[in-house]
C-alpha positions as a Markdown table, in Angstrom:
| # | Residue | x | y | z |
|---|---|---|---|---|
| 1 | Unk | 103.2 | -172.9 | 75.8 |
| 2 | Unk | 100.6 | -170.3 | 75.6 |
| 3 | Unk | 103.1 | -168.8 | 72.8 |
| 4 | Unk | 102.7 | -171.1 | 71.3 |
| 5 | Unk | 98.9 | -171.4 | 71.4 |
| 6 | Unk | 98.3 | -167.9 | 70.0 |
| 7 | Unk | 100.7 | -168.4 | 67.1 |
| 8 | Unk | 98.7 | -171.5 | 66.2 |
| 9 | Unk | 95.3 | -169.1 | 66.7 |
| 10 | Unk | 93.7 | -169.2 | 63.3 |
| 11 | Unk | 92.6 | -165.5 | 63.5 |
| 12 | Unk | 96.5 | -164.6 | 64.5 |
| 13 | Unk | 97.3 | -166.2 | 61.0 |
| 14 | Unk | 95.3 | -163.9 | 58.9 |
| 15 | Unk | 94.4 | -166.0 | 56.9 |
| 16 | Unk | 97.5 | -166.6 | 55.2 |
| 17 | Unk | 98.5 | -169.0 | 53.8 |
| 18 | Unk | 96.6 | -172.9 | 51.8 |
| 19 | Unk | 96.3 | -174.7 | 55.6 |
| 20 | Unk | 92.9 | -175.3 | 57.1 |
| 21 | Unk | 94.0 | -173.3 | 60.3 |
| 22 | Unk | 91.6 | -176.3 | 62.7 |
| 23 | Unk | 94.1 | -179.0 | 61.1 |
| 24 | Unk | 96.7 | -176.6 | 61.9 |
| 25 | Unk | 96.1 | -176.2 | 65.5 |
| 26 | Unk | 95.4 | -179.8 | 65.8 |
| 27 | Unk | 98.6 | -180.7 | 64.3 |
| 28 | Unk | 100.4 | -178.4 | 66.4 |
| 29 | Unk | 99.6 | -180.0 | 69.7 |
| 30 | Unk | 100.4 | -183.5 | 68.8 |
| 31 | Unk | 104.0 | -181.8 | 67.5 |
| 32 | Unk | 103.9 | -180.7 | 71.4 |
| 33 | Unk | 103.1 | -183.7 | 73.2 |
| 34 | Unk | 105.8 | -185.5 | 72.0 |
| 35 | Unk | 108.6 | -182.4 | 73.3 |
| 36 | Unk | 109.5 | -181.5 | 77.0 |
| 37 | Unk | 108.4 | -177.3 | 76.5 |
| 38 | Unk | 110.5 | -176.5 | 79.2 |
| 39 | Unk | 114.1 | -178.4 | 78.4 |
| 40 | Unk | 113.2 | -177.8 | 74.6 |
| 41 | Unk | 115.7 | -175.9 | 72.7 |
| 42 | Unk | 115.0 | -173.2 | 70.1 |
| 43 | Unk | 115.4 | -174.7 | 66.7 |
| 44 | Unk | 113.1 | -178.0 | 68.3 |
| 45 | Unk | 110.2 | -175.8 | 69.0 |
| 46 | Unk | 111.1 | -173.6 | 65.5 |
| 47 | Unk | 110.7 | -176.7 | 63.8 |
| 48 | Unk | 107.4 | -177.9 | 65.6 |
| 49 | Unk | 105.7 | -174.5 | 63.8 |
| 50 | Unk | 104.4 | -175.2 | 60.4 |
| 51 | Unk | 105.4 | -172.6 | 57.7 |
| 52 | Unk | 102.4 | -170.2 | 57.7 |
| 53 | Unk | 103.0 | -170.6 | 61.6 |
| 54 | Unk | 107.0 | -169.6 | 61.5 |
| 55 | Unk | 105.5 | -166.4 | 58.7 |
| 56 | Unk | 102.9 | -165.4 | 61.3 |
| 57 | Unk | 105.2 | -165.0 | 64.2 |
| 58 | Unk | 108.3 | -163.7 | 62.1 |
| 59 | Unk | 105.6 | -160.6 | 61.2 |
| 60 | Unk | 104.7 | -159.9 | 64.8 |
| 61 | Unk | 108.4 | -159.4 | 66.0 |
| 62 | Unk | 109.0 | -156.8 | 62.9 |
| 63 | Unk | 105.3 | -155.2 | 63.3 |
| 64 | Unk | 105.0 | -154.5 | 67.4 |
| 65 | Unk | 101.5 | -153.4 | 66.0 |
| 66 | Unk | 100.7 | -156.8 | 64.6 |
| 67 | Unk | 97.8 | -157.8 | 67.2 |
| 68 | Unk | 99.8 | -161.1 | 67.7 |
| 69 | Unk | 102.6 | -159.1 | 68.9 |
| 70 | Unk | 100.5 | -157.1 | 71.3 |
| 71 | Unk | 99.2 | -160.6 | 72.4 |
| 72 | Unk | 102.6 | -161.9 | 73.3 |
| 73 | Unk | 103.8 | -159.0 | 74.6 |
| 74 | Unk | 100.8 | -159.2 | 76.9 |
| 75 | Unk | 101.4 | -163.0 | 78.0 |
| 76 | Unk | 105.1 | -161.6 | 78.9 |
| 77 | Unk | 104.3 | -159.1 | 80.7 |
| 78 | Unk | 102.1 | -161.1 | 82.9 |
| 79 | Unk | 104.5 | -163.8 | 83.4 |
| 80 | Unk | 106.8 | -160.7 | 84.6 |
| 81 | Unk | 104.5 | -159.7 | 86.8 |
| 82 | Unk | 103.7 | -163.5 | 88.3 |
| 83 | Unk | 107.9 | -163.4 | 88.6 |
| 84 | Unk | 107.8 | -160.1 | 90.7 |
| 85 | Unk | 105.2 | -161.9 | 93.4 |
| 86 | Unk | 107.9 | -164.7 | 94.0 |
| 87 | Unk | 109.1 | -164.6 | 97.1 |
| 88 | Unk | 113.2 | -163.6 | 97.7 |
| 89 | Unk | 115.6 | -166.0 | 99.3 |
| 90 | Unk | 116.4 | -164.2 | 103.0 |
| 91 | Unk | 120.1 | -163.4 | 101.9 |
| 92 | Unk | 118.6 | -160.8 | 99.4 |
| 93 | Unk | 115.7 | -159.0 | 101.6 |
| 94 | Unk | 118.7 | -158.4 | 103.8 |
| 95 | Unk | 120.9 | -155.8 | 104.0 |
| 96 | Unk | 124.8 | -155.7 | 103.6 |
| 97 | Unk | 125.8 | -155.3 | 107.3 |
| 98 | Unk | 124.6 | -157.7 | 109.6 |
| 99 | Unk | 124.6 | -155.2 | 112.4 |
| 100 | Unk | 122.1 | -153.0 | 110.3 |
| 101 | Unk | 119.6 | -155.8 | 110.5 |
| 102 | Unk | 119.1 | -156.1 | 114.5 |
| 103 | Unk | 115.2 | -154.6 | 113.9 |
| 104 | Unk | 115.1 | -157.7 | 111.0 |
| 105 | Unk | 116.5 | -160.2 | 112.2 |
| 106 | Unk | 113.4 | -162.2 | 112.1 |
| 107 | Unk | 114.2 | -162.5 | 108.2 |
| 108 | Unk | 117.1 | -164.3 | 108.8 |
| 109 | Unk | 117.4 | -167.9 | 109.6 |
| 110 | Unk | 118.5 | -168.9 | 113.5 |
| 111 | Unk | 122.1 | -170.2 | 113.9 |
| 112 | Unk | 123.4 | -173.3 | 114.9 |
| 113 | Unk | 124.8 | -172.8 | 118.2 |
| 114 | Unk | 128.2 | -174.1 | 118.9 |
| 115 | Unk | 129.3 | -175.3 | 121.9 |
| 116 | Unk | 132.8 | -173.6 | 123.2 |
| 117 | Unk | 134.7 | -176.8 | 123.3 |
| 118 | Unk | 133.8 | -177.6 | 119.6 |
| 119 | Unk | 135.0 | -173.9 | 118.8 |
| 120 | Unk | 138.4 | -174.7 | 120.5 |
| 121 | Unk | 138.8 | -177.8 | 118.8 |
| 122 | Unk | 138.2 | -176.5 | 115.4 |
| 123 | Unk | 140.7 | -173.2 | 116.1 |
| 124 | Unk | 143.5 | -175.9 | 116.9 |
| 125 | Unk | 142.6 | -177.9 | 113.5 |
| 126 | Unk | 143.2 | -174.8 | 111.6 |
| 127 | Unk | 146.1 | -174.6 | 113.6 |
| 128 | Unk | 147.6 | -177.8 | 112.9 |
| 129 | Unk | 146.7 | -177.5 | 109.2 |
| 130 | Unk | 143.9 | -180.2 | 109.4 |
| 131 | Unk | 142.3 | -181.1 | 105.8 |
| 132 | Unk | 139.7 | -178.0 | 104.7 |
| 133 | Unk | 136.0 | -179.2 | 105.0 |
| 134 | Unk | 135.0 | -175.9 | 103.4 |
| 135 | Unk | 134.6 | -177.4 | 100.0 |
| 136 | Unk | 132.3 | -179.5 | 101.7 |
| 137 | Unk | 129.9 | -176.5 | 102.9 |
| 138 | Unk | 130.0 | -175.6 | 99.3 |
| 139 | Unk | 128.3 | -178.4 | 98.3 |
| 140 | Unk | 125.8 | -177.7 | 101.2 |
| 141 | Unk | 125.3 | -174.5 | 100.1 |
| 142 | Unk | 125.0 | -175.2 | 96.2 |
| 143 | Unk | 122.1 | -177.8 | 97.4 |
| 144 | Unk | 120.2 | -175.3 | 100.1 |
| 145 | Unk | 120.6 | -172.5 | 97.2 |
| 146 | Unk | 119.2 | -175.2 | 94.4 |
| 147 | Unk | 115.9 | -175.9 | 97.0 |
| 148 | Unk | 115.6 | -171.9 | 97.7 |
| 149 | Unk | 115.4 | -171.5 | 93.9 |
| 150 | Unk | 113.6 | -173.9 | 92.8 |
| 151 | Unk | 110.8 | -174.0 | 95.6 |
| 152 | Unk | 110.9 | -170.3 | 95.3 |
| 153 | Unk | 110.3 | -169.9 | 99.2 |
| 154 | Unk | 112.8 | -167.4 | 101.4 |
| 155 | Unk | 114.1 | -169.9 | 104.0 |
| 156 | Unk | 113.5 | -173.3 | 105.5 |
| 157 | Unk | 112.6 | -171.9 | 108.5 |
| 158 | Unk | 110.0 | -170.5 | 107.1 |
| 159 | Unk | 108.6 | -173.0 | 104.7 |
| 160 | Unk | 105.5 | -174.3 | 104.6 |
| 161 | Unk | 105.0 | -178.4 | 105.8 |
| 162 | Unk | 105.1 | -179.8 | 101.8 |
| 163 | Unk | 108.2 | -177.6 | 101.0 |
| 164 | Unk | 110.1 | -178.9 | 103.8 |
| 165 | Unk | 109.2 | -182.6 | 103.1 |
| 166 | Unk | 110.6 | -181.4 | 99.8 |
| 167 | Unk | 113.5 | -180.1 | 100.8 |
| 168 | Unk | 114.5 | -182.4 | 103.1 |
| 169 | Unk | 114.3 | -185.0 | 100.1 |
| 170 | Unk | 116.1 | -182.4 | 97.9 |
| 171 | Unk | 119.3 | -182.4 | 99.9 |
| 172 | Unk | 119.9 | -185.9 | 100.3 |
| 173 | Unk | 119.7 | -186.2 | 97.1 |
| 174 | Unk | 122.1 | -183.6 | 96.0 |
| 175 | Unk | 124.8 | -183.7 | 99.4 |
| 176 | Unk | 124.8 | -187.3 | 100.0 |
| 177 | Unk | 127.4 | -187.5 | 102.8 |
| 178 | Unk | 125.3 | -184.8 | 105.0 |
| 179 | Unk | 122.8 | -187.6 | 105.8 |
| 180 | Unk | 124.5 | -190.7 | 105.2 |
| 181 | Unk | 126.1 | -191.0 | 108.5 |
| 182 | Unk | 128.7 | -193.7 | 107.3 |
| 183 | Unk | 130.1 | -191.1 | 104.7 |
| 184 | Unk | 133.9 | -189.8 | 105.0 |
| 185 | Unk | 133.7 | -188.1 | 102.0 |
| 186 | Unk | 135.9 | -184.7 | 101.7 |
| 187 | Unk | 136.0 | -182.6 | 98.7 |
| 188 | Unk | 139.1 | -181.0 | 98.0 |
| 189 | Unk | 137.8 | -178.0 | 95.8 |
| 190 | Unk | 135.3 | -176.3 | 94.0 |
| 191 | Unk | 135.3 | -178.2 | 90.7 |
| 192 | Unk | 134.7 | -181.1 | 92.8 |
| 193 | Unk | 131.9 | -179.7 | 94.9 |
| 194 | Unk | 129.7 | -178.4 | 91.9 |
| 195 | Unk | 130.3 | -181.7 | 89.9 |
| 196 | Unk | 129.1 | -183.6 | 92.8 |
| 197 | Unk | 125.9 | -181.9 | 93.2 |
| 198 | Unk | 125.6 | -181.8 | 89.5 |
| 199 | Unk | 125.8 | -185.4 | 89.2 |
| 200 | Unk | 122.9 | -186.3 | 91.7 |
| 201 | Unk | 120.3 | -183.4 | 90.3 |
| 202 | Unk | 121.6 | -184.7 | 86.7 |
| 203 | Unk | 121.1 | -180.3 | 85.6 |
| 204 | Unk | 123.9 | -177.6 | 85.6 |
| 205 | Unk | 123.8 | -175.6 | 88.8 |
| 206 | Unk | 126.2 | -172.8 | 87.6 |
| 207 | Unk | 123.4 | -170.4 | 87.9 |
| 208 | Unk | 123.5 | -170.6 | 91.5 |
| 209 | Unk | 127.7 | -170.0 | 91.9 |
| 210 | Unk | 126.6 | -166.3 | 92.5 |
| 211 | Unk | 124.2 | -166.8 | 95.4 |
| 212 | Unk | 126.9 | -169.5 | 97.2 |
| 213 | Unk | 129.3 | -166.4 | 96.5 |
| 214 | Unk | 127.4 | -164.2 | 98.5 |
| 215 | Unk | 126.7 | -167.0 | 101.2 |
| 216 | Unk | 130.5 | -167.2 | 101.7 |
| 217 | Unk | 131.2 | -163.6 | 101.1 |
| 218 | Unk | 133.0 | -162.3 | 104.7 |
| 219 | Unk | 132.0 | -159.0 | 106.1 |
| 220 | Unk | 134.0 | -156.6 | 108.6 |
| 221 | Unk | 131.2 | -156.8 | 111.7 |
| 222 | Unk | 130.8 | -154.2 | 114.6 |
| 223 | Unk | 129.4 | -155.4 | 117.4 |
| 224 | Unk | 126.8 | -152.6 | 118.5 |
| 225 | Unk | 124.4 | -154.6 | 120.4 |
| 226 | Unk | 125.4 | -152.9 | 123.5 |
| 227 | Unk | 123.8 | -149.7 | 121.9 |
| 228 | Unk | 120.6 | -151.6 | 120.9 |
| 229 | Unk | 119.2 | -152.4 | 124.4 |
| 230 | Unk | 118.1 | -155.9 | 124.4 |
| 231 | Unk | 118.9 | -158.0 | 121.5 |
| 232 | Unk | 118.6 | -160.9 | 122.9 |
| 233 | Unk | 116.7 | -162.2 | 120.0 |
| 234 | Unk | 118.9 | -161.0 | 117.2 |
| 235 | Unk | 122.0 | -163.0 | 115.6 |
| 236 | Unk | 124.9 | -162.2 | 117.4 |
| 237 | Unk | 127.7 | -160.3 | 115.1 |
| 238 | Unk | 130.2 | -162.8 | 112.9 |
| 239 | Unk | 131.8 | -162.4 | 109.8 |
| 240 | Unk | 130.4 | -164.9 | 108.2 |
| 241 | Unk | 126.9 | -165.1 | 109.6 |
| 242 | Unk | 125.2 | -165.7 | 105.9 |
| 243 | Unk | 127.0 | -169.2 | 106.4 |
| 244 | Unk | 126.3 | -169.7 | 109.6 |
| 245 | Unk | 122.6 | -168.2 | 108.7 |
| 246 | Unk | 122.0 | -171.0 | 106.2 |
| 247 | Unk | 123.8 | -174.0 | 108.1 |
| 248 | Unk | 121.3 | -173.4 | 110.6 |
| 249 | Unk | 118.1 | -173.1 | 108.3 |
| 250 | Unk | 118.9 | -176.5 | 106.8 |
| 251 | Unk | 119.3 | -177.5 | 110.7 |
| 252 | Unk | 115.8 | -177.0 | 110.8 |
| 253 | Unk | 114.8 | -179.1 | 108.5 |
| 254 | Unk | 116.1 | -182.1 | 110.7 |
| 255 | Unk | 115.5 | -180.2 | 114.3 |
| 256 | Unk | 111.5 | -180.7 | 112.9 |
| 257 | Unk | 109.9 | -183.9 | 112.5 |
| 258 | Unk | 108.2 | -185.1 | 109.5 |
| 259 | Unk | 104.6 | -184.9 | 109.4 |
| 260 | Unk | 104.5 | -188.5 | 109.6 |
| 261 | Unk | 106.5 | -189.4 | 112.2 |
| 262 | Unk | 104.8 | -187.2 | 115.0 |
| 263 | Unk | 101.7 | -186.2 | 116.5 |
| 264 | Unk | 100.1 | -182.3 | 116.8 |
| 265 | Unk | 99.5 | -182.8 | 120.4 |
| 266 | Unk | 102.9 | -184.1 | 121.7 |
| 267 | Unk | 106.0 | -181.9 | 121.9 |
| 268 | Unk | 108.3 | -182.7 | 118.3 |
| 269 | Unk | 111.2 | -184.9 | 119.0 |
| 270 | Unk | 114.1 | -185.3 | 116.8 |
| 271 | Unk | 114.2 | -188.7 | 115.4 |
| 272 | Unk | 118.1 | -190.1 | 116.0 |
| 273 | Unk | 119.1 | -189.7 | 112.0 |
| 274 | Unk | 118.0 | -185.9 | 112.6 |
| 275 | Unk | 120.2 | -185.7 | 115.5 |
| 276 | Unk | 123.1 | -187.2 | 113.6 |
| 277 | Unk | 122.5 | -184.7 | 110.3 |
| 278 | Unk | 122.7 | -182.0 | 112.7 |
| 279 | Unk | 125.2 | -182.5 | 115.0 |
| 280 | Unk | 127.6 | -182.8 | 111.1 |
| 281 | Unk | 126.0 | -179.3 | 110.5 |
| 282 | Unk | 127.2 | -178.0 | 114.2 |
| 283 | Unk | 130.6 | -179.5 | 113.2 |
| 284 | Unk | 130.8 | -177.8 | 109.7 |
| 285 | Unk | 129.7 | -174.7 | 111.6 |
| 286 | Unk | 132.4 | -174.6 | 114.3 |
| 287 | Unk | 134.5 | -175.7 | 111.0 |
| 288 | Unk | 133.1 | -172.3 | 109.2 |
| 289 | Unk | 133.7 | -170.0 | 112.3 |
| 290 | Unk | 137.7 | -171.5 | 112.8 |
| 291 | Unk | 138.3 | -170.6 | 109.1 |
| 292 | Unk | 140.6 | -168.0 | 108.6 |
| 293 | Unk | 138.6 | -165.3 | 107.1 |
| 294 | Unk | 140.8 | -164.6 | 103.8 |
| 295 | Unk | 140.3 | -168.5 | 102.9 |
| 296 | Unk | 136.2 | -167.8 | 103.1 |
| 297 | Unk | 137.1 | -164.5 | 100.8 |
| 298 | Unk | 138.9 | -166.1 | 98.4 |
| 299 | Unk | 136.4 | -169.1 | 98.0 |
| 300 | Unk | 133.5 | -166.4 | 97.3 |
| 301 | Unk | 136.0 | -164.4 | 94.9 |
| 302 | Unk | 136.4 | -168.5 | 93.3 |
| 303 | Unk | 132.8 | -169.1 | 92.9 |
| 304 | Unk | 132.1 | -165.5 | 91.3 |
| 305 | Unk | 135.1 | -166.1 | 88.7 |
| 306 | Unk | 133.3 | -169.1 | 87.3 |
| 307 | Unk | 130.1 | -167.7 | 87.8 |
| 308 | Unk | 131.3 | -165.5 | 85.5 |
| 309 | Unk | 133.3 | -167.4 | 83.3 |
| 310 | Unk | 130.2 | -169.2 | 82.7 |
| 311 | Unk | 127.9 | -166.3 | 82.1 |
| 312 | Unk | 130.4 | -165.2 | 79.1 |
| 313 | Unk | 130.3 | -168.7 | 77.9 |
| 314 | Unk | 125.7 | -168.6 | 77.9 |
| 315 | Unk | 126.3 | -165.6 | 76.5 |
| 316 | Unk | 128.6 | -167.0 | 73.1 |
| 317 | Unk | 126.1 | -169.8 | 72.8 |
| 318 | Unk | 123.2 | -167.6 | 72.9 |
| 319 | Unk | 124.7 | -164.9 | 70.4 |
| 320 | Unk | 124.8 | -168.0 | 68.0 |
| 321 | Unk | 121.5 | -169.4 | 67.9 |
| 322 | Unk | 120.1 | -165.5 | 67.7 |
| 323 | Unk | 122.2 | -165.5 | 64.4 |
| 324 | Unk | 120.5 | -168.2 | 63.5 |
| 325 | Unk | 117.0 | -167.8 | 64.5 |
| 326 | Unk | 117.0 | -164.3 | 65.5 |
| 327 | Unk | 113.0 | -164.5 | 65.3 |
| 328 | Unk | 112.8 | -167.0 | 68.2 |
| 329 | Unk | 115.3 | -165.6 | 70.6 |
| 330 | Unk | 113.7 | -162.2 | 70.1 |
| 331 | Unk | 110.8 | -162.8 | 72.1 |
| 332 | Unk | 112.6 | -164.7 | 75.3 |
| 333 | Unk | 115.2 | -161.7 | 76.2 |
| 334 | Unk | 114.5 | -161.4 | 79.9 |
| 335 | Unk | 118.2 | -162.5 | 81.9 |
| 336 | Unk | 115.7 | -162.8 | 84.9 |
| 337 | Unk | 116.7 | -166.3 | 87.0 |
| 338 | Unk | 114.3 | -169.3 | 87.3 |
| 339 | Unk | 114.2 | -172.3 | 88.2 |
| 340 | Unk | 111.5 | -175.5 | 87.5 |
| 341 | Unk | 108.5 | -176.0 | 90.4 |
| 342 | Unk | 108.6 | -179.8 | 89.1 |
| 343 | Unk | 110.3 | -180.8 | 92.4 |
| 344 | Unk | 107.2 | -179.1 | 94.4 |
| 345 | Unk | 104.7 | -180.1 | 91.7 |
C-alpha cells in the first residue's frame, strides 16, 4: 500500500504528464478501496495505476537513481527489516540433534507424556496392522504450522493470552475431528489431509508442506543424558521428538483454561472438553511413538516432494506474469515466507 502511495506522489510524477496530480491521488484511493491489497493480483493493481502513474514507476525500476526508486527501495528494505524481528517457530531456533539441545531445551515445547500401557497398546496395533492415524497427525500438524505462521509466535507454550484464544479457535476450525469428540474421521493419506485443512481455512496451505516435513522428519538419537548430570528437565531422547514436541504444545492449549472460564486466584482446571482434546492428542502421541520409523521417513520425504512439486509449479506461474508485466514483478522479488496477521488482528 505505501507503494502505492508514493507512485501516486505528485512530486514522484515529475510533472509528467496532462493530469492534475490532487485528482490523481484522489482517484487512486477510491480505485483501492474497492480491491483487497493483500489477495490482489498483479495485473488488478497494474490496472488501478493511471497511465502517467504506470510511466512513473516503469522509470524507477530502469533508473535505480530515480528518487522514486530510492523511495521504494527504502519502504522494502524496512519491511525486510520488520520481517527479521519476527520471531522463529521453535523447530527452527533448534538444532538438528535433539541431544545437542539438553542446555535449550527450554525452547522446545514439553511433551505429552504417555502412559506405559497406552505405549503397549499402540506397539501391538502396529503389530496387527491396525489402520494408520498418521495421516491424521498431518492434518494436526498442517493446522499447528498454519497458527505458528500466521501469528508469527515460536510455540503455544509460549504464546501470549490473545494468541492462544486465537489459536485455540484456529485449530478447530482447520482439524475438526481433534475437538469434536463424536468424530471417527481417519484420513487415509496426504492428498486427503492437506485438502481437509484447505477446505476449512478456504487458502492453499502448500507453503507449509516443508515445515510439517521437518516436523515428521526422524532422527538417529543418542541417549547421552547420563553424561549430562541432571537433566531432569530436558526432553528425553526419541526419534521423532519434533512430533512429539508439537503434539504437546497444542496440548497446552487445552491443558490452560480460557481467560474466561477461570479465575487468577484459583489453581487452572481443565474444563472436561479440554480433557477430551487431550487425552486424543496422548493417543495420537502413543500412535507417533509405535510407528515404525521408515513409515515417519517416508511421510516427510512425501510432504517435501510436493512441497516441491508445488514450488516448480509458483515458479511457472510467476515466470509468466513477469513476461507480461515485468515492471510490477520487479519490485516484489523477495522468496521470503509470510503469512496474513488478519486471524490475530
Amino acid at each position: 500500500m505505501q507503494i502505492l502511495q508514493r507512485i501516486s506522489d505528485p512530486e514522484a510524477l515529475s510533472g509528467e504528464g496532462d493530469e492534475d496530480p490532487d485528482h490523481e491521488e484522489l482517484d487512486l484511493e477510491e480505485r483501492l478501496e474497492s480491491l483487497d491489497i493483500e489477495s490482489a493480483d498483479t495485473d488488478t493493481l497494474w490496472e488501478a495505476l493511471s497511465p502517467s502513474q504506470k510511466a512513473a514507476f516503469t522509470l524507477a525500476i530502469k533508473d535505480p537513481n530515480n528518487p522514486l526508486a530510492q523511495q521504494l527501495l527504502h519502504l522494502l528494505e524496512s519491511d525486510k527489516a520488520m520481517g527479521s524481528q519476527v520471531e522463529k517457530p521453535w523447530w527452527e531456533c533448534t538444532g538438528q540433534l535433539e541431544t545437542d539441545l539438553l542446555s535449550q531445551s527450554h525452547s522446545i515445547p514439553p511433551y505429552i507424556q504417555v502412559p506405559d500401557s497406552l505405549m503397549s497398546a499402540a506397539r501391538h496395533g502396529w503389530e496387527e496392522g491396525v489402520a494408520s492415524l498418521l495421516y491424521n497427525v498431518v492434518c494436526l500438524c498442517l493446522s499447528y504450522t498454519f497458527c505458528i505462521r500466521t501469528l508469527q509466535i515460536s510455540s503455544f507454550y509460549a504464546a501470549e493470552s490473545h494468541d492462544v484464544e486465537t489459536c485455540r479457535t484456529l485449530m478447530s476450525q482447520a482439524s475438526q475431528f481433534l475437538t469434536n469428540r463424536k468424530s471417527t474421521t481417519r484420513l487415509e493419506d496426504i492428498d486427503t489431509a492437506i485438502a481437509y485443512v484447505q477446505s476449512r481455512l478456504k487458502e492453499p496451505v502448500n507453503k507449509l508442506l516443508p515445515d510439517v516435513s521437518v516436523l515428521f522428519r526422524p532422527e538417529l538419537i543418542l541417549d547421552i543424558t547420563s553424561e549430562q548430570g541432571d537433566s531432569s528437565s530436558a526432553p528425553a531422547p526419541n526419534p521423532c521428538w519434533r512430533l512429539l514436541a508439537c503434539l504437546g504444545d497444542i496440548a497446552s492449549l487445552y491443558s490452560t483454561p480460557s481467560s474466561s472460564s477461570s479465575s487468577p486466584s484459583k489453581t487452572p482446571q481443565s474444563s472436561p472438553i479440554d480433557k477430551a482434546t487431550t487425552h486424543k492428542l496422548i493417543f495420537y502421541a502413543a500412535h507417533v511413538m509405535a510407528a515404525p520409523t521408515a513409515q515417519l521417513r517416508h511421510i516427510s520425504n512425501k510432504l517435501a516432494e510436493i512441497s516441491a512439486k508445488s514450488s516448480i509449479e509458483d515458479e511457472s506461474t510467476n515466470l509468466d506474469l513477469e513476461q507480461r508485466h515485468p515492471s510490477v514483478l520487479a519490485v516484489d522479488s523477495s522468496p521470503d515466507l509470510r503469512f496474513s496477521r488478519g486471524a490475530r488482528e
